[in-house]
N, C-alpha and C positions, 0 to 999 in steps of 0.2 A: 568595505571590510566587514561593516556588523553584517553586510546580508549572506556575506560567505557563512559566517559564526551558524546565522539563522539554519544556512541550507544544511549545516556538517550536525547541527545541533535534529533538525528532523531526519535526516538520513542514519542518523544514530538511533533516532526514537523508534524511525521504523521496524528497522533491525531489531532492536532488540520486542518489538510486539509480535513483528512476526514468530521471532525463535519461541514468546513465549503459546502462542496461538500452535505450535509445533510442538513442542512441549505437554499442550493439555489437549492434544489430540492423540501423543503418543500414550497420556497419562490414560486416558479413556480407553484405549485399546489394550493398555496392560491391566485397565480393572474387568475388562470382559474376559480375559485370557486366564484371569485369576477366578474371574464369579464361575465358568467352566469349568476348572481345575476340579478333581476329585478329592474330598476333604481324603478321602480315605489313603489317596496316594500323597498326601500329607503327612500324616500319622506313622507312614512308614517311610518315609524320607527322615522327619525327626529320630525316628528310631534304630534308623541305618548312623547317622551322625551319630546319635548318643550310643550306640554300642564302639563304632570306630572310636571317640576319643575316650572312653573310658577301657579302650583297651581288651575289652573281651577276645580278640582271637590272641590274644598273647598266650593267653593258656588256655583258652577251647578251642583251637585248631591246632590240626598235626601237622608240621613245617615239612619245606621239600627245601632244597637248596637253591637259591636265585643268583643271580650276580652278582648280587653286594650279601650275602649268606641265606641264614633260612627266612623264610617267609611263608606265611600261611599255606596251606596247601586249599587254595577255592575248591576243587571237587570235593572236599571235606569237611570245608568250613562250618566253621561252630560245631563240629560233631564230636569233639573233645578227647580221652585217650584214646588212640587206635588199639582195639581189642584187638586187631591182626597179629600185630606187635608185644613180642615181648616185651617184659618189663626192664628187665636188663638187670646185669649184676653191679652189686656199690657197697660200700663199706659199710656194713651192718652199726661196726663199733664206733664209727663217728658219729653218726646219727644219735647212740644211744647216750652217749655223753652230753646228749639236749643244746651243746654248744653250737650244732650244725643243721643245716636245711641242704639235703643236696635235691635238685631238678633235673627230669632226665633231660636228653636232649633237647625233644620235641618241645620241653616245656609246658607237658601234660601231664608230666605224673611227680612227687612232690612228698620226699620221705623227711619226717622230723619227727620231734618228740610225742606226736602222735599217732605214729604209728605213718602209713602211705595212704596220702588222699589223690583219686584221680579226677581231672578235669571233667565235668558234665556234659553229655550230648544234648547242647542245647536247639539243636534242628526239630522242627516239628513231626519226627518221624516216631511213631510209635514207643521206638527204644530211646525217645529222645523228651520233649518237649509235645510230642502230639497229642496226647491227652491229657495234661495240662487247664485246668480253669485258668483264667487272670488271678482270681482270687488264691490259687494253689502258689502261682509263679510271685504275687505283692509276698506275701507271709513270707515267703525263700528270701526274696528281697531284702525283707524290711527286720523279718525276725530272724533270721537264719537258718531254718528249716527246712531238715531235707526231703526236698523232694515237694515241699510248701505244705508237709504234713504236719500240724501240731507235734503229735505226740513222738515225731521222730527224731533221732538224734539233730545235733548241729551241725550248722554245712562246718567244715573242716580247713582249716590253712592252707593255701594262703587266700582264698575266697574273702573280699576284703567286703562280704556282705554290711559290715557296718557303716562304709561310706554311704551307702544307699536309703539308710531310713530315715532321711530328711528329704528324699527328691519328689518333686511334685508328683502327682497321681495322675496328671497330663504325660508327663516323660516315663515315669513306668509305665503307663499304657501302651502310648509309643514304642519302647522297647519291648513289650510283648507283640505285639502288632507286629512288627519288622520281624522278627524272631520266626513268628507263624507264618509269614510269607515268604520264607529260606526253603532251599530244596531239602525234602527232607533226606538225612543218609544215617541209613542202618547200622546203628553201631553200640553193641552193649559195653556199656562201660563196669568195670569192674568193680565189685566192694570196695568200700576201703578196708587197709588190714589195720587192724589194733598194735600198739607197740610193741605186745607179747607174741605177734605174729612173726615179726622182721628178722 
């Protein structure tokens, strides 16, 4: 009986040296697969993640209609109000009573007590994000300026620029990096009007 114990006790032992000798051959092979990996195409994987959960095509993409409703429109994406597109007509005097925020459809243009702020073309195309420094895009980020220009106005509601000035300077890198490797698509986005405009 003990020699049974014996053999069930090395037949166990082997097993489990082999699995682990399988184990750190497979380990070995995913550090080579990683030491190859492009740090660069890192940067913008991080940046593809942190733009999806922080939401940014909620309101810098123009929506089309999908099976369960709107959803981003990809050939657009991140290119923020559609200038094609009217703005559409809304109740001037609700707005003005400060008590309300109406969003048009698309969920890119955005009338309140500010007056109407429209969603940024944030694609790296010329009318967009393509001339752009990092250091233009951190400042938009961190301090809310538009356009990541000091001396210009503040970015505008509902741009919820203040979440953002405690994120590391790895992730807003990241989010610039992904941002500039988006197709770019041509699209000027409009002023915003002043409340005396509306």
């Amino acid at each position: 009986m003990r020699t049974i114990y014996i053999v069930i006790a090395a037949a166990i032992w082997l097993t489990c040296a082999a699995n682990t000798q399988k184990q750190a051959r497979k380990d070995v092979k995913t550090t080579e697969v990683l030491r190859h990996k492009s740090p660069q195409a890192d940067v913008v994987k991080r940046g593809e993640y942190l733009v999806t959960i922080m939401g940014c095509a909620d309101c810098h993409s123009p929506k089309k209609l999908g099976p369960q409703g709107p959803v981003p429109d990809m050939e657009r994406f991140l290119s923020g109000f559609d200038s094609a597109r009217p703005l559409g007509a809304y109740d001037k005097n609700v707005v003005k009573t400060g008590q309300w925020v109406i969003f048009n459809a698309q969920n890119t243009a955005f009338a309140g007590p500010w007056g109407v702020s429209f969603a940024a073309n944030l694609t790296p195309d010329d009318t967009g994000i393509g001339t752009w420094t990092f250091e233009q895009f951190n400042l938009a980020m961190r301090k809310g300026k538009f356009k990541g220009i000091q001396a210009n106005r503040p970015l505008l509601p509902p741009m919820p620029w203040q979440n953002y000035t405690k994120m590391s300077s790895a992730d807003m890198k990241a989010i610039f990096v992904y941002l500039k490797s988006l197709k770019p698509v041509p699209n000027i986005v409009p002023a915003h009007l002043p409340p005396g405009q509306i």
